[in-house]
C-alpha positions as CSV (number, residue, x, y, z in Angstrom):
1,X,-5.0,-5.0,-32.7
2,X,-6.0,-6.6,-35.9
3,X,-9.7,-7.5,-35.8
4,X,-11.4,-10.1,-38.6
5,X,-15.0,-10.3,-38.5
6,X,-17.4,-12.2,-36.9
7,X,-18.6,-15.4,-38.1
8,X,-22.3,-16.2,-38.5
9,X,-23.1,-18.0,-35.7
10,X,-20.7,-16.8,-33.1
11,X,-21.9,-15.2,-29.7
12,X,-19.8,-12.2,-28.8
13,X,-17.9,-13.9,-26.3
14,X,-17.2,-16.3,-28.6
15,X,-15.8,-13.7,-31.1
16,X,-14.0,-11.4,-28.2
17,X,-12.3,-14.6,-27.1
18,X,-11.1,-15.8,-30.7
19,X,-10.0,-12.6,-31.9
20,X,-8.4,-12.0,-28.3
21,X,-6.4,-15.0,-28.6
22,X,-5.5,-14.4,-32.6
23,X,-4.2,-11.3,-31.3
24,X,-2.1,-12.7,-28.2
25,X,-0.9,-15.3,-30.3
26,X,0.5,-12.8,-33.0
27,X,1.8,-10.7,-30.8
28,X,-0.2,-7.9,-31.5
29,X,-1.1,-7.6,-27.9
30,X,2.5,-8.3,-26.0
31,X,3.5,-10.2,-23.2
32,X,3.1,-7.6,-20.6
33,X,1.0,-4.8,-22.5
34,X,-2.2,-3.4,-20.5
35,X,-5.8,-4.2,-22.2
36,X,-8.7,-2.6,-21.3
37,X,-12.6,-4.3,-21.6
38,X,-14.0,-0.6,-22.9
39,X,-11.1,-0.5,-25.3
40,X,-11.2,-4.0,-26.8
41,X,-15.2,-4.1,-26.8
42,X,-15.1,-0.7,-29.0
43,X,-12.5,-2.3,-31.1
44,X,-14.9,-5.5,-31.6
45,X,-18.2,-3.6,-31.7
46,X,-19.6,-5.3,-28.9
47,X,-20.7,-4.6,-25.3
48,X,-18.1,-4.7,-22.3
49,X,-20.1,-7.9,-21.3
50,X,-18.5,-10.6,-24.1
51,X,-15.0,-8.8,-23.9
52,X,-14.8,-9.6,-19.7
53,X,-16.1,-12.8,-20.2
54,X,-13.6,-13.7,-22.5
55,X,-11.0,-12.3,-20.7
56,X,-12.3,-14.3,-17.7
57,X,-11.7,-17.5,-19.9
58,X,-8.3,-16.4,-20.9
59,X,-7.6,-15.6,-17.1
60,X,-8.2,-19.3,-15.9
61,X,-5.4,-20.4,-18.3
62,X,-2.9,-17.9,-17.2
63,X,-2.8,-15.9,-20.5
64,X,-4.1,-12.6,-19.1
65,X,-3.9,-11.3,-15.8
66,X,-7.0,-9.2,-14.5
67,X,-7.2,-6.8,-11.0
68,X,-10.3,-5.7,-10.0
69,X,-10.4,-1.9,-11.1
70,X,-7.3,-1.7,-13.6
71,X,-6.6,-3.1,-16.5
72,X,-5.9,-6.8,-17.4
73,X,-2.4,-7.3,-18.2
74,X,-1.0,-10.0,-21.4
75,X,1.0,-12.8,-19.2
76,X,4.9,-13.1,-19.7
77,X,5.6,-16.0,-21.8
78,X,6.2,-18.2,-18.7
79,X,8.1,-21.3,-19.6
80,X,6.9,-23.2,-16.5
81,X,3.3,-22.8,-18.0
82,X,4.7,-23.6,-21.5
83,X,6.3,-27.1,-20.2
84,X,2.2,-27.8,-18.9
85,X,1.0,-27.3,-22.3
86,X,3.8,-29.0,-23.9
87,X,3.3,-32.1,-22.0
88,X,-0.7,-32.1,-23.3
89,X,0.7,-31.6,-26.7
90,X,2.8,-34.0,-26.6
91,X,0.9,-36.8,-24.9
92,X,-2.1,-36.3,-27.6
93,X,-0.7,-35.3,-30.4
94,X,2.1,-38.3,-30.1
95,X,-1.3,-40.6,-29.8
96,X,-2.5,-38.9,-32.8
97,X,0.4,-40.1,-34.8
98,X,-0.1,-43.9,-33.4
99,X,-3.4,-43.6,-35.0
100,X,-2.3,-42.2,-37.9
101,X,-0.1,-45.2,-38.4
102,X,-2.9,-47.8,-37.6
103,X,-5.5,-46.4,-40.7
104,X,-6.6,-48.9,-43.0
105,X,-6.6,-46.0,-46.0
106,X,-4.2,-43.2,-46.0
107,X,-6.5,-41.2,-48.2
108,X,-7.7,-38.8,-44.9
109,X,-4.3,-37.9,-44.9
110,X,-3.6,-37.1,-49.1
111,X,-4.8,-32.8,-47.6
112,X,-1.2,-33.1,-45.9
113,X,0.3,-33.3,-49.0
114,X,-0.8,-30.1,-50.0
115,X,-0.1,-28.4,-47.1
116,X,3.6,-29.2,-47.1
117,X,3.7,-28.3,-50.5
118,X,2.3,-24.8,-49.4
119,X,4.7,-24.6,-46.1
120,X,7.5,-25.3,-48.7
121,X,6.1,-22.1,-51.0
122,X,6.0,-20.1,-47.9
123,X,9.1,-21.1,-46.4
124,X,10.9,-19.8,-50.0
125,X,8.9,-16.3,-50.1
126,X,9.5,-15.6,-46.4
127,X,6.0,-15.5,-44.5
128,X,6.3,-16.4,-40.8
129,X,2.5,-15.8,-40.3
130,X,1.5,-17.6,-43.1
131,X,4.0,-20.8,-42.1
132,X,2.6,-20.6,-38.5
133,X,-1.3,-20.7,-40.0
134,X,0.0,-24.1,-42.2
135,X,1.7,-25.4,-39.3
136,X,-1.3,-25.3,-37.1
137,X,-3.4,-26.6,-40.1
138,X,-0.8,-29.8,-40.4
139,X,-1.5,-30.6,-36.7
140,X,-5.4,-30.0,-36.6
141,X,-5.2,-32.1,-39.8
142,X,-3.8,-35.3,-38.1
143,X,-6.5,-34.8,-35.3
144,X,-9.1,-34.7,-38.5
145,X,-7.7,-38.4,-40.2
146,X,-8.6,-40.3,-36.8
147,X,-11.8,-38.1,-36.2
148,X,-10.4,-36.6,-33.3
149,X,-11.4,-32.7,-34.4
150,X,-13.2,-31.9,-30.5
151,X,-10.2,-32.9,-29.1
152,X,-7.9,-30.5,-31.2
153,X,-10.0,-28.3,-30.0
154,X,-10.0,-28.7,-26.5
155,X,-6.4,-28.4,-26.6
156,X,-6.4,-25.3,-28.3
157,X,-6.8,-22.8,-25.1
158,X,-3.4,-23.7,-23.4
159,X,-1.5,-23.9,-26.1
160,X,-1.5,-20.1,-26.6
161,X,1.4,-20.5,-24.0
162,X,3.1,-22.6,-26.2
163,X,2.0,-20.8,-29.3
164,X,3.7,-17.2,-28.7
165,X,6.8,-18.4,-28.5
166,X,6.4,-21.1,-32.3
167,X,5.8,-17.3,-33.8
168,X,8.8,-16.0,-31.8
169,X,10.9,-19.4,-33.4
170,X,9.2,-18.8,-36.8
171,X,10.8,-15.8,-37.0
172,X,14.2,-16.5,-35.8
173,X,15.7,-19.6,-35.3
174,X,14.1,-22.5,-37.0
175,X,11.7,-22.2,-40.3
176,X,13.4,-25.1,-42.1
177,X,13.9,-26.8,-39.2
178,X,10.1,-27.1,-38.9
179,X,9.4,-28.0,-42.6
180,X,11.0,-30.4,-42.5
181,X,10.1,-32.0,-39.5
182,X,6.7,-31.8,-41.1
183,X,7.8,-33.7,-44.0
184,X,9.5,-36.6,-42.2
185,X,6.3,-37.1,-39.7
186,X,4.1,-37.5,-42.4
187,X,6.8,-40.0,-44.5
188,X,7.0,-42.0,-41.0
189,X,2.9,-42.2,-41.0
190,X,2.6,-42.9,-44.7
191,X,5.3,-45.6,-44.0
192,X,3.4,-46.7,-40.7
193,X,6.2,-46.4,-38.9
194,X,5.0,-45.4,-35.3
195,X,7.7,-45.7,-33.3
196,X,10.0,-42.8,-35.6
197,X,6.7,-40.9,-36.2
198,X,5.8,-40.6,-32.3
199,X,10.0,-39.9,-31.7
200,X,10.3,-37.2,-34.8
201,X,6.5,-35.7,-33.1
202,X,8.3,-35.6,-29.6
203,X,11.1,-34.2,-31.0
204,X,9.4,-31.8,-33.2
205,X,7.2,-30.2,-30.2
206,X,10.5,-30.8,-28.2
207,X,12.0,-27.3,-30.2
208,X,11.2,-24.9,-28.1
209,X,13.1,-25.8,-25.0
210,X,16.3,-26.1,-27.1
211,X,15.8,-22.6,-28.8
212,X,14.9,-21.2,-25.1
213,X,18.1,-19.4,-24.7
214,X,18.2,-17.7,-27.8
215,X,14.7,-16.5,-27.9
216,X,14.9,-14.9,-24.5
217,X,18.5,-13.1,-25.4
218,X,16.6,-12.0,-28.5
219,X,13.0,-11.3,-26.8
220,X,13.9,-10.6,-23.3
221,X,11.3,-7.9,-22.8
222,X,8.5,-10.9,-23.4
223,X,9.5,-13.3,-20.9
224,X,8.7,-14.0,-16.7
């Protein structure tokens, strides 16, 4: 498990619960693997408290399954559960891009920009992790233009369903694919277009049913 350290600031379930999810996300705990509270707590230099706590939180989403008296077990990727979160995605984050549209400056959005520029560096020298990190940073960054950060967020919990199997596509199927959707989202905006901007989003988020087959022939030891 890679462990980062703890901010200033952060209670120890907060930190168990972000560097849990980090880890889930990256695949560094697998779909299916056992965890163990005394295990991950020794790993995070903190008491068995914060770790079950967090893992409590984790457990009401469906991400980690606990039994009383073993250990919790990492979810399957589930694509029922990933059709929930990709229906909150899409109904935000497509609202997101209607707002984006409607801005009187387009200067909160000049940091997207940059980011592309950065996914397009990445996408060249071959770093799925990286393009992943940019990715989420495009999205939390459209939340940030319409002062929408809390609700970024909120979202951010079930989306680990969702989020497993973007790293999965990152490192398969669809790299450019991405990019480049990236890139025509943000021209739609910039050319307050909503109507392509909410149908390239929809599509966009839309990916990972298409690529479903594919990722389970290649991953089938991940999924329900």
């Amino acid at each position: 498990m890679h462990v980062k350290e703890r901010l200033a600031h952060e209670s120890g379930r907060d930190y168990a619960l972000r560097i849990i999810k980090e880890n889930i996300i990256s695949l560094e705990l697998e779909p299916k693997s056992r965890v163990n509270d005394r295990e991950l707590a020794a790993a995070l230099g903190l008491s068995r408290t914060p770790v079950r706590e967090a893992l409590l939180e984790l457990a009401k989403v469906d991400i980690v399954q606990m039994y009383p008296q073993r250990a919790s077990i990492i979810a399957p990727i589930d694509y029922d559960i990933m059709e929930e979160a990709y229906s909150m995605r899409e109904i935000l984050e497509c609202a997101v891009v209607e707002r984006c549209c409607q801005l009187e400056s387009m200067d909160s959005l000049a940091p997207l920009e940059e980011n592309l520029k950065l996914q397009e560096f990445y996408l060249e020298n071959r770093s799925p992790e990286k393009l992943m990190e940019l990715d989420n940073e495009f999205h939390k960054m459209l939340f940030a233009a319409v002062k929408m950060p809390h609700v970024h967020s909120l979202m951010g919990t079930i989306t680990i369903h969702f989020d497993r199997v973007r790293l999965l596509s990152y490192q398969t199927v669809k790299e450019v694919k991405t990019v480049s959707a990236h890139r025509d989202i943000l021209r739609a905006i910039l050319n307050r277009d909503s109507a392509l901007g909410v149908a390239l989003m929809r599509k966009h988020l839309r990916n990972y049913a298409v690529e479903k087959d594919e990722l389970m022939r290649q991953y089938p030891q991940y999924f329900k």
